[in-house]
C-alpha positions as a LaTeX table, in Angstrom:
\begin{tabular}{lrrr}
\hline
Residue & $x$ (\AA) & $y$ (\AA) & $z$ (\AA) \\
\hline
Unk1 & 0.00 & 0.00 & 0.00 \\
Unk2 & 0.60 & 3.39 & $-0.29$ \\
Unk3 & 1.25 & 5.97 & 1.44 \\
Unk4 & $-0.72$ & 9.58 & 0.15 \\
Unk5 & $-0.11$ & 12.44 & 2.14 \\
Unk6 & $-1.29$ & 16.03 & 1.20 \\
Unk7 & $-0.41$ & 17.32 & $-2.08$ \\
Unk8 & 2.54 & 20.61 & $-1.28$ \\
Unk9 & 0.51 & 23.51 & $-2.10$ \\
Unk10 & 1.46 & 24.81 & $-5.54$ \\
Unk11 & 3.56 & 28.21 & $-4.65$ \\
Unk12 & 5.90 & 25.64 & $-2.95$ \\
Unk13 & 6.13 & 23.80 & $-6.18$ \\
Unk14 & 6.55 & 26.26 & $-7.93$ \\
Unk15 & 9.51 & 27.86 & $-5.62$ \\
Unk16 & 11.18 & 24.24 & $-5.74$ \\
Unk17 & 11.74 & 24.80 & $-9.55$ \\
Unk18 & 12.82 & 28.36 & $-9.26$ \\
Unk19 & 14.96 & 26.91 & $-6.66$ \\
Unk20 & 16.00 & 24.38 & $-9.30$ \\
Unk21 & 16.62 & 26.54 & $-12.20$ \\
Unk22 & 18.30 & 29.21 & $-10.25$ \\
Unk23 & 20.93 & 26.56 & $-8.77$ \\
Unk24 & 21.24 & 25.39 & $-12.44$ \\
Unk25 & 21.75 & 28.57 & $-13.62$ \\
Unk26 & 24.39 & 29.34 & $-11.15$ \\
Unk27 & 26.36 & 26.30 & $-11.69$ \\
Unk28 & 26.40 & 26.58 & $-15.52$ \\
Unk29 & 26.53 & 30.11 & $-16.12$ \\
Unk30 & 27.10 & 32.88 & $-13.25$ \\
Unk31 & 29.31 & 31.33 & $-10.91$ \\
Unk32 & 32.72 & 32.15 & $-10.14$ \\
Unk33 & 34.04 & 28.68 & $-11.28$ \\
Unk34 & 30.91 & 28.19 & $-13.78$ \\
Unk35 & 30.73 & 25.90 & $-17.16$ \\
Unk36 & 30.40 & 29.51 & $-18.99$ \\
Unk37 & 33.79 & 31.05 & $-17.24$ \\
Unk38 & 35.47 & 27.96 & $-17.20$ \\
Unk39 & 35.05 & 27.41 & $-20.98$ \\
Unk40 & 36.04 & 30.87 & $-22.01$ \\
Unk41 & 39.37 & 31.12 & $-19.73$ \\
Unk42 & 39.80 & 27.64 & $-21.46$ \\
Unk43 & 39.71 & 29.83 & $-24.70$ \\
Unk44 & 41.95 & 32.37 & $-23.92$ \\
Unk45 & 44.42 & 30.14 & $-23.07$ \\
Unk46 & 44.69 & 28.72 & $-26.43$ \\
Unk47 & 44.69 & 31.99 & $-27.80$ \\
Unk48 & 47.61 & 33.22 & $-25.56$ \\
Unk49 & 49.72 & 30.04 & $-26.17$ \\
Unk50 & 49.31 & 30.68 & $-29.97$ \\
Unk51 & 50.15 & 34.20 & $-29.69$ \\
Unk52 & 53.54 & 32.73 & $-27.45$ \\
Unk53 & 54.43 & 30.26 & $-30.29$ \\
Unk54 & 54.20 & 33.22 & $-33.06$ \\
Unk55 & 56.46 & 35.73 & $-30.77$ \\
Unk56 & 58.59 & 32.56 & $-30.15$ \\
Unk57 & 59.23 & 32.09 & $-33.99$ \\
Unk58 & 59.60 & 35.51 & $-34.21$ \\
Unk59 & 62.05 & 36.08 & $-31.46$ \\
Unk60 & 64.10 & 33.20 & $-32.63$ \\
Unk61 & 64.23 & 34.40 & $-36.23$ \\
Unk62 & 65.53 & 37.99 & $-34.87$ \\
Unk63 & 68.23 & 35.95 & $-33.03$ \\
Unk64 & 69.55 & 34.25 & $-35.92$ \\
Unk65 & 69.46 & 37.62 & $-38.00$ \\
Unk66 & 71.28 & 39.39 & $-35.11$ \\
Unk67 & 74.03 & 36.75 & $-35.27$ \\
Unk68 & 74.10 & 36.97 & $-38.69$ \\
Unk69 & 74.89 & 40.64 & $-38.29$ \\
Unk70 & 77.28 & 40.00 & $-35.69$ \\
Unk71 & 79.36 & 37.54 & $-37.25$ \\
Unk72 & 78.87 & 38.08 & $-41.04$ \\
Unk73 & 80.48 & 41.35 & $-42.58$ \\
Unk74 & 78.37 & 40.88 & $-46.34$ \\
Unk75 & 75.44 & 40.70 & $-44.07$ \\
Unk76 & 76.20 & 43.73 & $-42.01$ \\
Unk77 & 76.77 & 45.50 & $-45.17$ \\
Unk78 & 73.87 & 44.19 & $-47.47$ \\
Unk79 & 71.50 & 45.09 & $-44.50$ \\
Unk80 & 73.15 & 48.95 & $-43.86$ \\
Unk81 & 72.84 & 49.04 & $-47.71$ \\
Unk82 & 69.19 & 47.74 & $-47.77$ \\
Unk83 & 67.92 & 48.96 & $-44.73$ \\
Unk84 & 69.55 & 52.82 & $-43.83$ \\
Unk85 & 70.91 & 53.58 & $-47.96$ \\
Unk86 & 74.50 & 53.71 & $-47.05$ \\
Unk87 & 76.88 & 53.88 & $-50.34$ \\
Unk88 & 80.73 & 53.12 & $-50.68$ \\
Unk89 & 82.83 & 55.86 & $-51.45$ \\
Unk90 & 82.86 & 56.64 & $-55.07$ \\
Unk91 & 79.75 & 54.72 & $-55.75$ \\
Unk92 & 76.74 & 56.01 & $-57.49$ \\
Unk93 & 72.82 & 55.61 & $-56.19$ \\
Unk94 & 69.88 & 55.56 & $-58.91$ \\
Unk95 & 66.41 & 55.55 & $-57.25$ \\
Unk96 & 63.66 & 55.42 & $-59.41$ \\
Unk97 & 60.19 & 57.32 & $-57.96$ \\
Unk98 & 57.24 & 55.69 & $-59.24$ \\
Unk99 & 54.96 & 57.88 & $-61.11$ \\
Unk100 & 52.21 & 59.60 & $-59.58$ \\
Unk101 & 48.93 & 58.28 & $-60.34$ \\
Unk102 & 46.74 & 60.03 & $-63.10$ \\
Unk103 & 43.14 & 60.10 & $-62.47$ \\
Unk104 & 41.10 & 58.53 & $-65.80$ \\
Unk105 & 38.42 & 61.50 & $-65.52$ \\
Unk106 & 40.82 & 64.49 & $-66.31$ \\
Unk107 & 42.14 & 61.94 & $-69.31$ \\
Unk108 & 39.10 & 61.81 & $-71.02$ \\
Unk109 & 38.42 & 65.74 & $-71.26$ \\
\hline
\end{tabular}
C-alpha cells in the first residue's frame, strides 16, 4: 500500500523549480568557477599560447638575424645598404620614384 499524504501547495512547487533553475543557472553560467567562465578562460588560453608560439618564432628568427649581423660582414653590409641607404665611397645611387597616379576623368576631357 501506499502511502498519500497532502499534495505541497502549488507556490511551494513552484519555488522548488525556481529553486531548481536558479541553482542550475548558477552552476552553468554565473558562478565564479561556472561551465560559462570555465570554458572561455579555457579559450583564452589557447589563444595566448598561440600568440607565445608566433612571438617565439619571431624572437628566434631575430636571433639568428642578429648573429648573422654579428658575425657576417656581407650581411652587415647588405643590410646597412638595404635597410639605412648607405653607399661606398665613389659609388653612385639611382632611385627610381614611381609615377604619380593620373586620375582617368581628367584623361578623357
Amino acid at each position: 500500500m501506499k502511502a498519500e499524504g497532502k499534495p505541497l501547495p502549488r507556490y511551494l512547487n513552484i519555488l522548488f523549480w525556481l529553486l531548481v533553475v536558479g541553482i542550475c543557472s548558477w552552476i552553468l553560467v554565473w558562478g565564479d568557477y561556472s561551465f560559462y567562465k570555465t570554458w572561455r578562460q579555457k579559450v583564452q588560453l589557447q589563444e595566448l599560447n598561440e600568440s607565445v608560439s608566433k612571438l617565439k618564432a619571431v624572437n628566434d628568427s631575430l636571433r639568428q638575424e642578429n648573429e648573422r649581423l654579428k658575425t657576417s660582414p656581407e650581411a652587415a653590409e647588405k643590410a646597412a645598404r638595404e635597410q639605412f641607404g648607405l653607399t661606398k665611397e665613389g659609388e653612385k645611387v639611382f632611385r627610381f620614384v614611381p609615377a604619380p597616379p593620373t586620375n582617368k576623368g581628367e584623361e578623357d576631357k
